[in-house]
SEBAFI-83615 format. One record per residue (C-alpha): residue number from 1; residue in three letters; z, x, y. Coordinates in Angstrom, 3 decimals, always signed. Layout:
<site><num>NUM</num><residu>Ala</residu><z>Z</z><x>X</x><y>Y</y></site>
...
This chain:
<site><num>1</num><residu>Unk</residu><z>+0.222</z><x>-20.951</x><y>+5.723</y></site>
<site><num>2</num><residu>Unk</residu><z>+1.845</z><x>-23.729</x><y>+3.957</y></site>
<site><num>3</num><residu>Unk</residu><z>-0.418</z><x>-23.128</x><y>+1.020</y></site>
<site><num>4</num><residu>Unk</residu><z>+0.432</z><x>-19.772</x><y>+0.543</y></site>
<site><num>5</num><residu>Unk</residu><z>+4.225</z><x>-20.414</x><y>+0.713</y></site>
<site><num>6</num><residu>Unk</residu><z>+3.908</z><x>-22.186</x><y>-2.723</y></site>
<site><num>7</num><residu>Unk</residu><z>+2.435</z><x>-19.414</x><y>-4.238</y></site>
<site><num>8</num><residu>Unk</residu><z>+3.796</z><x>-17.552</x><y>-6.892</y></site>
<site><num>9</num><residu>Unk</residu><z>+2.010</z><x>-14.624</x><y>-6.033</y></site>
<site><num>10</num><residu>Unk</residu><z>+4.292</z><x>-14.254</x><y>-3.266</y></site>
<site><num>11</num><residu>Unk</residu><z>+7.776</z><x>-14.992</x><y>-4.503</y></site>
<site><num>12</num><residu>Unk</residu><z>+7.726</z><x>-12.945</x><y>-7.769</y></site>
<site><num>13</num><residu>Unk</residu><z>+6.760</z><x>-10.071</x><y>-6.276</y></site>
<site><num>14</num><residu>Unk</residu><z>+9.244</z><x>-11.023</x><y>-3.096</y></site>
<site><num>15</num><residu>Unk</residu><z>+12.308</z><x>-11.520</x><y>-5.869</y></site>
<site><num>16</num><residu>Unk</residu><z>+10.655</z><x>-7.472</x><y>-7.498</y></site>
<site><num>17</num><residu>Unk</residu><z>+11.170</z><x>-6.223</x><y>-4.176</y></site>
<site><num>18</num><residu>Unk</residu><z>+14.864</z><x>-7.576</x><y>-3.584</y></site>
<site><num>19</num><residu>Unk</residu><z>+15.550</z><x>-6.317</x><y>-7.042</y></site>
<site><num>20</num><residu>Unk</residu><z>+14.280</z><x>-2.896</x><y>-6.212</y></site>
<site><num>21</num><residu>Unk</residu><z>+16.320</z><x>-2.782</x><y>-3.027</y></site>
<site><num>22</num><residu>Unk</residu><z>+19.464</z><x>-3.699</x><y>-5.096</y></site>
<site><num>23</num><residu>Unk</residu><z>+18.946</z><x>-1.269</x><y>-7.928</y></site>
<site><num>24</num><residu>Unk</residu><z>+18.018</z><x>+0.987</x><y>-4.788</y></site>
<site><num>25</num><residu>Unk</residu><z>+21.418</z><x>-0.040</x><y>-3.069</y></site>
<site><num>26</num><residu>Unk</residu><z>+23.219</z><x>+1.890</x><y>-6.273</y></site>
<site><num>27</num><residu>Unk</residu><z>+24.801</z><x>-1.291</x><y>-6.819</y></site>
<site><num>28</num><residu>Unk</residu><z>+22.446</z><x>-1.227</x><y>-10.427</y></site>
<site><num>29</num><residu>Unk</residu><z>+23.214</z><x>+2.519</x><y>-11.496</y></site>
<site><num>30</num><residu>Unk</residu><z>+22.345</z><x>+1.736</x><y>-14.906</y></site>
<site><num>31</num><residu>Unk</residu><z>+19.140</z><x>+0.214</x><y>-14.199</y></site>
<site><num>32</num><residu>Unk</residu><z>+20.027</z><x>-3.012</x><y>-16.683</y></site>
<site><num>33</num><residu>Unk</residu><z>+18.746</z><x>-5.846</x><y>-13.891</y></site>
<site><num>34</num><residu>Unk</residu><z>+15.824</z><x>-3.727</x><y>-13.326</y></site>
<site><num>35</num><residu>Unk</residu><z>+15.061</z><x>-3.304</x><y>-16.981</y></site>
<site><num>36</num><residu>Unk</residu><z>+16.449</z><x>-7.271</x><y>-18.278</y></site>
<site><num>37</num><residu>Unk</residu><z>+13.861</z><x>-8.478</x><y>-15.057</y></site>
<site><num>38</num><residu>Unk</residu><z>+10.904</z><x>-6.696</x><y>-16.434</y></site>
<site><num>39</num><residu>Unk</residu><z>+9.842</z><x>-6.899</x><y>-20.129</y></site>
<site><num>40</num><residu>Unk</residu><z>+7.192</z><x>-4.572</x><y>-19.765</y></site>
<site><num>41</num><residu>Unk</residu><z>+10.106</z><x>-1.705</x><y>-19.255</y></site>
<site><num>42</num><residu>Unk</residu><z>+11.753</z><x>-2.467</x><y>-22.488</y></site>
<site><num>43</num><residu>Unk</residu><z>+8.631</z><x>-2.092</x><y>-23.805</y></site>
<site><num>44</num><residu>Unk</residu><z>+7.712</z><x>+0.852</x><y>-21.791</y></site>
<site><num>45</num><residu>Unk</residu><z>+11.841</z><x>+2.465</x><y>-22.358</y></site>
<site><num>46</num><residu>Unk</residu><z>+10.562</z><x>+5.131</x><y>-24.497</y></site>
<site><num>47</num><residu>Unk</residu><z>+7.695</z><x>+6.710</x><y>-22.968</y></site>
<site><num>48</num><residu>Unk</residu><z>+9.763</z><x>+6.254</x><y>-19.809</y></site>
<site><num>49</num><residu>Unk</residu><z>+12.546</z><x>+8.305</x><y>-21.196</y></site>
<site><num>50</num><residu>Unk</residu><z>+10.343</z><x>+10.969</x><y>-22.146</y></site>
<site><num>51</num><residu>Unk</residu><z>+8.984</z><x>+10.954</x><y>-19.427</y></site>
<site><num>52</num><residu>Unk</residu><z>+12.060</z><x>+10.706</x><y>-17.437</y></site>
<site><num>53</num><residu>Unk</residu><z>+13.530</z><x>+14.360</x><y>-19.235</y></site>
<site><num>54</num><residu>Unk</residu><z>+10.104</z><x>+16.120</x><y>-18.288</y></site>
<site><num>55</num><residu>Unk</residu><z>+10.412</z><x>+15.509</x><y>-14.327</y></site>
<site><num>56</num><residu>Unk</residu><z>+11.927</z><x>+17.326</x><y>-12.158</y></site>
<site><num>57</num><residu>Unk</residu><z>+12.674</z><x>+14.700</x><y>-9.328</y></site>
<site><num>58</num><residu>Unk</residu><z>+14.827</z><x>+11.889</x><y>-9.629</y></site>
<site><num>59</num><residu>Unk</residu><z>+13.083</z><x>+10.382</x><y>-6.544</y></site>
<site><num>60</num><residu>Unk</residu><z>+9.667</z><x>+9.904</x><y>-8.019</y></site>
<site><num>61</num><residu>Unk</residu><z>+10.607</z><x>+8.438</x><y>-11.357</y></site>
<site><num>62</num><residu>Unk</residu><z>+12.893</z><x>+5.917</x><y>-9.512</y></site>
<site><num>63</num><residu>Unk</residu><z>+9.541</z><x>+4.942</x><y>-7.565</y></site>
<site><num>64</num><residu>Unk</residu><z>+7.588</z><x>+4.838</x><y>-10.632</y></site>
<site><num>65</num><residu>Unk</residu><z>+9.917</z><x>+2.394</x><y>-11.900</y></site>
<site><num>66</num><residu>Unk</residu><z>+9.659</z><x>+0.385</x><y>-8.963</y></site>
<site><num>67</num><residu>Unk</residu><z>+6.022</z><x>+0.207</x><y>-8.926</y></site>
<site><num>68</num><residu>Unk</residu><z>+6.209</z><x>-0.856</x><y>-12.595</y></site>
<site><num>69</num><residu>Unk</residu><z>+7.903</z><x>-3.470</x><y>-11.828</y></site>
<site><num>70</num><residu>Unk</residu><z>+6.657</z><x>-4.615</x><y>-8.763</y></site>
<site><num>71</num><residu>Unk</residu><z>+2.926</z><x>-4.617</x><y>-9.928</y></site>
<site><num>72</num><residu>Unk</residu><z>+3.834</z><x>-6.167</x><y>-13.195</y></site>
<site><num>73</num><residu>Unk</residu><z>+5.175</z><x>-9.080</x><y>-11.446</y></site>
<site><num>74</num><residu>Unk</residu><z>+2.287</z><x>-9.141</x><y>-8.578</y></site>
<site><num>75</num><residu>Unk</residu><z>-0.375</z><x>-9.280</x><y>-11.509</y></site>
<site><num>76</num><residu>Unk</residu><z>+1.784</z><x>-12.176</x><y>-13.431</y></site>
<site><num>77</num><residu>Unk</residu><z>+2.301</z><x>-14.965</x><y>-10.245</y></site>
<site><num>78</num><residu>Unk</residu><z>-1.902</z><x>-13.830</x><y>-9.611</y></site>
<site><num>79</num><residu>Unk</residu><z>-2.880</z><x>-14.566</x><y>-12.707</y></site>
<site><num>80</num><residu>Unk</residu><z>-0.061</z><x>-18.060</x><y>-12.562</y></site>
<site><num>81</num><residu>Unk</residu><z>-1.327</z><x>-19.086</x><y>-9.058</y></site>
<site><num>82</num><residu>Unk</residu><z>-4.839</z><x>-18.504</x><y>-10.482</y></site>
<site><num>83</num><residu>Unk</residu><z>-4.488</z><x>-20.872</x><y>-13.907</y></site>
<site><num>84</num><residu>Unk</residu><z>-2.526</z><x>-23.646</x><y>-11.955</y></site>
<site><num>85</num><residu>Unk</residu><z>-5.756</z><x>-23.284</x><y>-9.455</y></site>
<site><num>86</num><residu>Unk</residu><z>-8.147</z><x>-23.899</x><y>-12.366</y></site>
<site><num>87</num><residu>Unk</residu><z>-5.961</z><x>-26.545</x><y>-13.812</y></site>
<site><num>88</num><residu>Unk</residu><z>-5.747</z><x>-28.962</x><y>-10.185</y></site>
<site><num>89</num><residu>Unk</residu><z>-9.629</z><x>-28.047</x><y>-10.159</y></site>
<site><num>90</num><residu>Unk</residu><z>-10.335</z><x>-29.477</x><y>-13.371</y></site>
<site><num>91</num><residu>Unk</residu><z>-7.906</z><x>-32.750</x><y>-13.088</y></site>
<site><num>92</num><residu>Unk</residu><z>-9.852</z><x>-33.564</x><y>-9.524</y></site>
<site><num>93</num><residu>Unk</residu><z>-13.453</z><x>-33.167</x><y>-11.336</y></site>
<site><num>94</num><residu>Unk</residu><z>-12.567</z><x>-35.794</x><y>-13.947</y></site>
């Protein structure tokens, strides 16, 4: 358990999720700590928008954006917690 409590695999998606929540409070209604948080949906903002104007419910583009951003930062601390692995594996071998 200890272990897994240092892993960033857990706390940047754990930080995602309390920035979801907030943005979800209404407390964001501009979506700016959502979008400064997450590079990918800067980079994403225009197919977004589009995307945004073509739907009908407010409810499911709010929860694509939160799965965007949640996901982006679950793959980031995996693939983190996965080169610190290979780097502590690597200093104990020589």
């Amino acid at each position: 358990m200890k272990v897994f409590i240092k892993k960033l695999g857990l706390w940047l998606p754990l930080l995602s999720l309390i920035v979801c929540l907030y943005n979800l409070s209404g407390r964001d209604d501009k979506n700016l700590l959502l979008a400064f948080t997450n590079p990918l949906l800067i980079w994403l903002n225009p197919q977004l928008t589009d995307l945004h104007y073509l739907m009908k419910n407010e409810l499911l583009w709010q929860l694509i954006l939160y799965a965007i951003h949640f996901f982006s930062w679950l793959i980031v601390g995996l693939v983190l917690d996965w080169g610190f692995s290979r780097k502590r594996s690597k200093n104990k071998t020589t």
